[in-house]
C-alpha positions in Angstrom: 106.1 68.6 -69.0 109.7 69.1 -70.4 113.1 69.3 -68.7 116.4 70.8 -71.1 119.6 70.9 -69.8 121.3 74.1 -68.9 124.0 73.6 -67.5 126.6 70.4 -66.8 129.8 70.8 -64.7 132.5 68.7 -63.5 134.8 70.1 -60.7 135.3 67.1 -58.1 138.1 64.6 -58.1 135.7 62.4 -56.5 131.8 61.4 -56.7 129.4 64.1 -55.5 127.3 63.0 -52.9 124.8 65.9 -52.9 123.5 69.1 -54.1 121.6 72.4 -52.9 120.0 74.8 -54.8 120.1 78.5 -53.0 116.9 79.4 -52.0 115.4 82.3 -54.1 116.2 86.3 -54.9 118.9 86.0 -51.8 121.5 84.6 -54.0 121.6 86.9 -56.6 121.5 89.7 -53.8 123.8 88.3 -51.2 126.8 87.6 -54.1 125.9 90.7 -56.5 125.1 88.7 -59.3 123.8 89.8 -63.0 120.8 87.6 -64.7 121.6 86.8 -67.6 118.7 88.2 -69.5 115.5 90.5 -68.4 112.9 87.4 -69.4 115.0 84.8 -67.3 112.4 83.0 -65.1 114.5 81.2 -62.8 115.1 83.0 -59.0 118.4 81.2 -58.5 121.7 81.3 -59.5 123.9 79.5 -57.4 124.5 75.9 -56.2 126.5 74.0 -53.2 127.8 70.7 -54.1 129.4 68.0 -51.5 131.9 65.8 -52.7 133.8 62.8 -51.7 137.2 64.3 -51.9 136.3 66.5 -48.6 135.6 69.7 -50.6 132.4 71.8 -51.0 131.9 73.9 -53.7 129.6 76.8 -54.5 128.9 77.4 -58.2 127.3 80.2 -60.3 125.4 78.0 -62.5 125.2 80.5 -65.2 128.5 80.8 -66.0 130.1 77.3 -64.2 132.3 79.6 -61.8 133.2 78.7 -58.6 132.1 81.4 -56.3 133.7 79.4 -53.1 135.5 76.3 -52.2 135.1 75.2 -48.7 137.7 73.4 -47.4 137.8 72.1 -43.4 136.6 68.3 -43.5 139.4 65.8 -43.2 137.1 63.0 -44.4 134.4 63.5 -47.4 131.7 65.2 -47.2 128.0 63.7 -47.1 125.7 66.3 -47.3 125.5 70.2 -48.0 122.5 72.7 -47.1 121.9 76.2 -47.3 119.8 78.2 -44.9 116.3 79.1 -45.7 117.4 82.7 -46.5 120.6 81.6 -48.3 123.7 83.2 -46.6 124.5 80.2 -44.3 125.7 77.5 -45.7 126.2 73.4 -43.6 128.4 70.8 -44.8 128.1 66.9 -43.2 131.2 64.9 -43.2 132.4 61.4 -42.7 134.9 63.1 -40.5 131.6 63.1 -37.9 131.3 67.3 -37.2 129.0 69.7 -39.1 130.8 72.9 -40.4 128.4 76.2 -40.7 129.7 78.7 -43.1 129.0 82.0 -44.1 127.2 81.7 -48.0 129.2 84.7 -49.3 132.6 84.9 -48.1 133.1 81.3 -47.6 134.0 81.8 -43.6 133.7 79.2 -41.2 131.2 80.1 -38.2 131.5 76.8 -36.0 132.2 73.3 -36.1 129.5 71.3 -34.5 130.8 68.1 -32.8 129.3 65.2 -30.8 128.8 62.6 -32.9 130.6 59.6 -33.2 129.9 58.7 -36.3 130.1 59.7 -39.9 127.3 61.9 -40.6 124.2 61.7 -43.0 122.7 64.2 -43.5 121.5 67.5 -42.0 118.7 69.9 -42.6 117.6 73.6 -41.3 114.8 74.8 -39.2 112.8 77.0 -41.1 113.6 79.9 -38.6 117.2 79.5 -39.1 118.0 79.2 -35.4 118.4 75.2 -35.8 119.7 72.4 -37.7 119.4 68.4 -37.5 121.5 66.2 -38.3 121.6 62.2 -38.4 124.7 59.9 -38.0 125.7 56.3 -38.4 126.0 56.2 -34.8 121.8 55.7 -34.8 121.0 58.7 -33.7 119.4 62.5 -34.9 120.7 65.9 -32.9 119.4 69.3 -33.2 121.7 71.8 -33.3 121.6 75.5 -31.8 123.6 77.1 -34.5 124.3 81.0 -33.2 125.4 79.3 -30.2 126.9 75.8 -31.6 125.7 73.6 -29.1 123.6 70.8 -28.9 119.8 71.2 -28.2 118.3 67.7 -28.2 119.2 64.3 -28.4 116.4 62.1 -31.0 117.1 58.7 -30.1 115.4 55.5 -31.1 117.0 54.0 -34.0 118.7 51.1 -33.8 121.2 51.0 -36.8 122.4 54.0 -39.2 120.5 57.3 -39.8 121.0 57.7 -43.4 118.3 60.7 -44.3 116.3 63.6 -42.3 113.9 65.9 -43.5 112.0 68.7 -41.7 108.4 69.4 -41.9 107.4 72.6 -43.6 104.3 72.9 -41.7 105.0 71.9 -38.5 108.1 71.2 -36.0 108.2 67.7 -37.2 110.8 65.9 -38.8 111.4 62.5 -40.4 114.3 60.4 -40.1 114.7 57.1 -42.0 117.5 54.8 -41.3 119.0 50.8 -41.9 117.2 49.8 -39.2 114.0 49.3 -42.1 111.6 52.7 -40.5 111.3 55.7 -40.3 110.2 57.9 -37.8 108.4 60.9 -36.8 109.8 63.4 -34.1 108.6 66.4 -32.6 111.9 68.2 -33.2 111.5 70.6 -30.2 110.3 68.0 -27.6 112.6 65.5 -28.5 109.6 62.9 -28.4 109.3 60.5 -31.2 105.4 60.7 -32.7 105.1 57.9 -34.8 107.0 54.8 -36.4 106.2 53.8 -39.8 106.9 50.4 -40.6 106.7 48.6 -44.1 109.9 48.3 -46.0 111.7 45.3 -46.1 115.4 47.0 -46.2 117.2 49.9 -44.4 115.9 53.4 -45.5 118.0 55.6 -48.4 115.9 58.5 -48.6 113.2 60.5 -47.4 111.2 63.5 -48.1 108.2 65.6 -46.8 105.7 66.6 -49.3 105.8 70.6 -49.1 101.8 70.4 -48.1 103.8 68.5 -45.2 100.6 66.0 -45.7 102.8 63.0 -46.9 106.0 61.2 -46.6 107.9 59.9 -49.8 110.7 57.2 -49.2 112.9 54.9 -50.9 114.5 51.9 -49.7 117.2 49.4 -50.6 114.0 47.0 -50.9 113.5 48.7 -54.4 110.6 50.5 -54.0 109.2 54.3 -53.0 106.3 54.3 -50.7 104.1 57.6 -49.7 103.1 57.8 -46.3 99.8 59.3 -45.3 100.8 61.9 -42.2 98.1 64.3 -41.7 96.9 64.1 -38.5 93.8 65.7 -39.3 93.0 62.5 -41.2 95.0 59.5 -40.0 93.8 59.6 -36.1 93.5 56.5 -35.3 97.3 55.4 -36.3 99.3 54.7 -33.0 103.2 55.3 -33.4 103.7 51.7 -32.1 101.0 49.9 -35.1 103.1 52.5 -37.7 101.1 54.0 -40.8 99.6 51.8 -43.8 101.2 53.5 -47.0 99.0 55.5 -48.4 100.4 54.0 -52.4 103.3 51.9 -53.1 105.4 52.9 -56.7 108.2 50.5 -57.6 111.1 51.8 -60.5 109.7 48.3 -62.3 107.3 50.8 -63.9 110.1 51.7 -66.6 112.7 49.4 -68.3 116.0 49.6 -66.1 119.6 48.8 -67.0 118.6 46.0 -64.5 115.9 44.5 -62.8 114.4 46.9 -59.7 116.9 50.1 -59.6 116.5 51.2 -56.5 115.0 55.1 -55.7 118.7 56.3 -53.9 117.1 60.0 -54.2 113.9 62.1 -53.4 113.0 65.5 -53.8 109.1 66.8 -53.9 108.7 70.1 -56.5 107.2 73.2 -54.6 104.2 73.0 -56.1 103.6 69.7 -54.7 102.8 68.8 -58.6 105.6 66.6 -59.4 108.1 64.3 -57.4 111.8 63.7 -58.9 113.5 60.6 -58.0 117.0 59.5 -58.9 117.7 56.3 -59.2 120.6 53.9 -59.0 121.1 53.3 -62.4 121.2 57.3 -63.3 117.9 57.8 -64.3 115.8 60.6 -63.1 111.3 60.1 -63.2 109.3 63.0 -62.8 106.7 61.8 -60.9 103.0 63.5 -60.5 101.9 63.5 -57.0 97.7 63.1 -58.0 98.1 59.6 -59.6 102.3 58.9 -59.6 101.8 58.6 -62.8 105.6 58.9 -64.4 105.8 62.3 -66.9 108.8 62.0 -67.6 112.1 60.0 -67.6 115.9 60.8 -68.9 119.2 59.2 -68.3 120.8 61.8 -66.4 124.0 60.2 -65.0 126.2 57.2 -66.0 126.4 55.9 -62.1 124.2 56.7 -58.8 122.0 59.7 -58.9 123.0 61.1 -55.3 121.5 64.3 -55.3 118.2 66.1 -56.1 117.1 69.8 -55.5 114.4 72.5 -57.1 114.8 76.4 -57.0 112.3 77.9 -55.0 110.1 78.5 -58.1 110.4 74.9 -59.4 111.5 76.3 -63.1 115.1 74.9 -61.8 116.1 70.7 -61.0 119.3 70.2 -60.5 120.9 66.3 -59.9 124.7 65.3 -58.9 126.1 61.5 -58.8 128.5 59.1 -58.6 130.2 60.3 -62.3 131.2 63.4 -60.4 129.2 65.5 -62.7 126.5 68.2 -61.9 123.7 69.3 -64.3 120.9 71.8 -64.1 117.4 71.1 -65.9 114.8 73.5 -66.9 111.5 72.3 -66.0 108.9 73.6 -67.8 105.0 72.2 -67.5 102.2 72.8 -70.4 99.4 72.9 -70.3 98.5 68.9 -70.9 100.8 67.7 -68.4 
């Protein structure tokens, strides 16, 4: 396993706080963009970035070009995701509302408000039809986006909802928060399925295997744990008792600039192979999912690694942080890794 660098850009004035990757041929189609050479491997082009200084951008990654700034937040913005077929784009701000764009001409479609908090993070349904998003005012809402109203109310949390992530197998989705769990919801009943219990300090970051068999998260306890959530095979679990992880990893595995960086990032590979984690310190791990066995480790940023995404075909990882800068890796596996 190797990662190069392709690509590093700076464009914020302040830290970026996250980082999408457009999902496959759509963005080459949907902005009418040239690869760069016949033998290029990689399906995507273009990245969003969310910044602190209330700005998204979108950027062709092969030449650093800003294809689109959006501009509408008064307050920074937390979080940005693109649709599953890439021509909608969702921006989360401190400023409490959720702003849905279109992907190629940078226009606004709605403004979803009803939160009264600064907001998280949001993710899509894989239909496209819906989006979640979690606030600091404890609690997760799903979104009907043609229409721009609200479709349920996930309540349960007690403190800040700082992560969500949606299920690609199923309607289920995960939302972890400072209240120390996480928790399972079936999105379109509204019902909370499950609590898992077992860190010792509020929740930065979760993420769904892409088998949709397991739960990664990271905590401000300093460690990652993988939750076991196949139903098929955990039965006998009651949502009250929580999940036993599955495996515990801690970043002590690897010399940090100090003791126990904490995992601040999470992002599983769409092979299910590997998963990356950033770290507080600016280190990124490569992790492999059979035996979390680290493959690899680089110093990727000089502050927080905020952000983590793949390209559909995995051959693409691209990380944001605290330094304000962005940088794309190639990721390329042999065949002894």
């Amino acid at each position: 396993l190797s990662s190069t660098e392709m690509t590093k850009s700076v464009g914020h004035v302040g830290p970026v706080r996250r980082v999408a990757v457009a999902p496959g041929e759509s963005s080459w189609q949907l902005h009418g963009l040239p690869r760069r050479a016949n033998n290029q491997t990689s399906d995507t082009c273009v990245v969003a970035t969310a910044s602190d200084d209330g700005q998204a951008h979108m950027i062709n990654i092969n030449t650093g070009m800003n294809l689109q700034h959006l501009k509408g937040h008064e307050r920074g913005v937390n979080h940005v995701e693109f649709s599953p077929q890439g021509d909608l784009i969702a921006t989360a701000s401190a400023d409490a509302t959720v702003k849905v764009w279109d992907a190629v001409t940078g226009a606004l479609k709605c403004t979803l408000t009803g939160h009264t908090s600064e907001i998280s993070a949001i993710m899509f349904t894989k239909d496209q039809k819906a989006l979640l998003s979690v606030s600091h005012d404890t609690s997760a809402r799903v979104w009907d986006i043609e229409g721009g109203f609200l479709l349920a109310l996930l309540s349960g949390h007690t403190k800040a909802v700082t992560c969500v992530d949606y299920s690609p197998k199923s309607n289920r989705a995960v939302t972890g928060s400072k209240d120390k769990t996480l928790r399972l919801w079936n999105m379109w009943k509204a019902a909370q399925t499950k609590t898992l219990r077992g860190h010792t300090a509020g929740i930065l970051e979760c993420a769904f295997s892409k088998n949709g068999t397991r739960i990664f998260s990271g905590s401000r306890d300093k460690t990652i744990r993988v939750w076991g959530v196949d139903d098929t095979v955990h039965k006998g679990w009651t949502p009250q008792a929580g999940y036993a992880p599955m495996q515990q990893l801690t970043s002590l595995k690897r010399k940090a600039a100090y003791p126990g960086a904490k995992a601040t990032v999470i992002a599983a590979s769409p092979s299910d192979m590997h998963v990356a984690v950033g770290y507080d310190d600016g280190v990124i791990e490569l992790i492999r999912q059979t035996n979390y066995v680290v493959d690899q480790s680089w110093s990727a940023h000089t502050a927080d690694v905020t952000g983590l995404d793949f390209s559909k075909d995995g051959s693409l990882l691209c990380s944001c942080g605290w330094d304000r800068a962005v940088h794309v890796y190639r990721i390329e596996y042999v065949s002894n890794s």
